[in-house]
N, C-alpha and C positions, 0 to 999 in steps of 0.2 A: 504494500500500500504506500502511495506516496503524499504526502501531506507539502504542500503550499504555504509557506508560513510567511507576514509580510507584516515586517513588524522593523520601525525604526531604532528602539533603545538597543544599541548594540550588546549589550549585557543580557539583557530580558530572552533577545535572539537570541544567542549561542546558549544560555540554558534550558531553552524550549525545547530547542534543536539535539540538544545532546539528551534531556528525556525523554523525546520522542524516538530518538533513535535506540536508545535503551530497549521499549519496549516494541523495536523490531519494526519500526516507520522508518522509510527514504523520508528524509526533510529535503525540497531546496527551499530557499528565504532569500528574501528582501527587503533592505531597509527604507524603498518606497512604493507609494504608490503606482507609481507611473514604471517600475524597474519591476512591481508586481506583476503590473499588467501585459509587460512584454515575457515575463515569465510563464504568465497563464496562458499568451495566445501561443507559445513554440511548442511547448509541451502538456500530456494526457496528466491530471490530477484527479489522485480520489475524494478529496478534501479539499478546502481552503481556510486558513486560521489564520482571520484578519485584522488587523490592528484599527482601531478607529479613529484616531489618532494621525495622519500620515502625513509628510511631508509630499509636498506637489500633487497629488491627490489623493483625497484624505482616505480610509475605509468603508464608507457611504456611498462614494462615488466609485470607487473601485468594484462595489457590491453589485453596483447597477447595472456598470459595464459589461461585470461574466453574465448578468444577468441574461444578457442580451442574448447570447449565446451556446451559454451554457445552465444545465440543473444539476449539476455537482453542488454539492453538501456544503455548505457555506458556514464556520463558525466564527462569529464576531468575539473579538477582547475590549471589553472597556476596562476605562482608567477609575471611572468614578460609576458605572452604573447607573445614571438618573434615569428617571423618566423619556427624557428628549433623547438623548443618546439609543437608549434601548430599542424605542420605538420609530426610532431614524433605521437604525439595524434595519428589523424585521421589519421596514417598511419596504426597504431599498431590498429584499428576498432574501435575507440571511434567516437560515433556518433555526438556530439556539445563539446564545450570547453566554457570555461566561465576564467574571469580575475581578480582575488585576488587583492584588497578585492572588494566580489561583493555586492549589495544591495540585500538583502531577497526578496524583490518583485521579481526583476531579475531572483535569483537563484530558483524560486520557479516559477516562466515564464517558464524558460527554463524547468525545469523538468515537467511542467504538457504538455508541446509542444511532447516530450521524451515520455509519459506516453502513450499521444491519438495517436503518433504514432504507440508505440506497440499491441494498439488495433484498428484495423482499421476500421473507419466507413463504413458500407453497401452502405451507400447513394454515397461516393466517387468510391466504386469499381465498384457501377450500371455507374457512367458517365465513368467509361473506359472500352466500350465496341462497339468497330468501327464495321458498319456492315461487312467492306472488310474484315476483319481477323476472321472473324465468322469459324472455320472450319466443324463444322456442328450443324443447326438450333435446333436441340437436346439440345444441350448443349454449350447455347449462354456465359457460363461462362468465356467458354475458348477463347485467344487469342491467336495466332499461327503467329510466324516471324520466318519462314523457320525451322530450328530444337528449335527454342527457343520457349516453351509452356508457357504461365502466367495462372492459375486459380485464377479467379478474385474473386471467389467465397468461395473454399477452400484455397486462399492464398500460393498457393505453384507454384513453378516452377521449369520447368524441362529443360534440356538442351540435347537434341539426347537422349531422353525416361531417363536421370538419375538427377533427382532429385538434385536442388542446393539451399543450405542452404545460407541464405538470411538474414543479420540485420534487426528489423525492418524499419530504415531511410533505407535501400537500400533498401527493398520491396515499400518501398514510391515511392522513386524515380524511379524502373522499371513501376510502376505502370503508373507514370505522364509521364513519356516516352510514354509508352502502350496507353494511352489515347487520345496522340494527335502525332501519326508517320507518322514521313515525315515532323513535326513541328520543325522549330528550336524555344527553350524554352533561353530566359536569365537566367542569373544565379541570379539577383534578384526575377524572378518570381518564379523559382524553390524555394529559399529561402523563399517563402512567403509562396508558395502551399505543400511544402515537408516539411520544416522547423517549420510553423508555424509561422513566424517572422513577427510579427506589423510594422516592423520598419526594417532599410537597416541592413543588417548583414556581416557578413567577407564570402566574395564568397570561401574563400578557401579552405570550409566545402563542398562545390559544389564541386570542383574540386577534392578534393581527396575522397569524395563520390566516383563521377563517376568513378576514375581510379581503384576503389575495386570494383566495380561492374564489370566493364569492365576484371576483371580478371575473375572474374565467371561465366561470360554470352560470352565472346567473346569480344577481343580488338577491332575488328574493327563493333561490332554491335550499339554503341553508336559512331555517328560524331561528331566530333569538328568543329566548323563554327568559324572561328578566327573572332575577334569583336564583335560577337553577343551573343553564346551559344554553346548548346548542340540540338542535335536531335536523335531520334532512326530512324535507317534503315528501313526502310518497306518490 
């Protein structure tokens, strides 16, 4: 696995770099943004672990960019975690955020949570398969909510027959949606079952998840249940 690391503090870099490699990650790194971005377009990454922070283009911008092109696994580093930061992140499609300075077990948590999302288990897409959205016994793969198509099987989805490109954390999440509709899901559970998270985490990965999804599939095809969660429409 090769991890993407683009992080200015030349200190903070070379100790990322030599934990990550510890537990058997190819690092390359960069101490800009703009030096990142010529990194990610020459070379295949399974990750990227991005500094928010960056000189000549910060990590927001940097985020937008792979955005463009790519749905490799995106993890943001903040210096201070606030609100605005966080929410810049996961705006701009970064899929988890982490809080400088993190613990190696942590930072290395989160990214193998990141990793098994991008490859998704067979045994998880067999349980999201409702008999009611069957649209024909042929091909029990597919799930069908009015023009919105999931192949649970090939992993792709379509929206009125044209194909919508998909993070892997928001293939999670359509998925766990798809699995139990007409369910309203917490945003703890979703954190557990989409996230991967042992332990309670910042719902507001949940929430601006959903609102990028929601651009892609339909605003009003995911509900908001104020108090409790999320549901997908049947």
């Amino acid at each position: 696995m090769t991890i993407l690391l683009v992080e200015d503090d030349e200190v903070i870099r070379r100790s990322v770099t030599m934990a990550l490699e510890r537990y058997g990650y190819r690092v390359m790194s960069a101490g800009d943004g703009l030096t990142g971005l010529e990194l990610f377009r020459e070379g295949r990454h399974d990750l990227l672990l991005l500094d928010v922070m960056l000189p000549g283009l910060d990590g927001i911008g940097l985020c937008r960019r792979i955005r463009e092109t790519s749905m490799d696994p995106v993890l943001m580093m903040s210096a201070r975690g606030d609100a605005l930061e966080v929410v810049s992140g996961l705006e701009a499609g970064a899929d988890d955020y982490v809080v400088k300075p993190v613990d190696t077990a942590v930072l290395v948590a989160r990214i193998r949570s990141l990793l098994r999302r991008a490859v998704y288990a067979p045994a998880q897409a067999d349980r999201a398969r409702p008999e009611r959205h069957r649209p024909d016994d042929r091909d029990p793969a597919l799930l069908v909510f009015g023009d919105l198509t999931i192949d649970t099987a090939g992993l792709e989805v379509s929206l009125a027959g044209r194909p919508v490109a998909l993070a892997p954390t928001e293939l999670r999440l359509l998925l766990e949606f798809a699995a139990h509709p007409g369910t309203v899901l917490d945003r703890q559970a979703l954190l557990r079952n989409v996230w991967d998270y042992g332990w309670d985490g910042d719902s507001r990965v949940v929430d601006l998840c959903v609102q990028r999804l929601r651009k892609k599939i339909g605003a009003d095809r995911i509900e908001t249940v104020r108090g409790f969660g999320y549901k997908l429409r049947r």
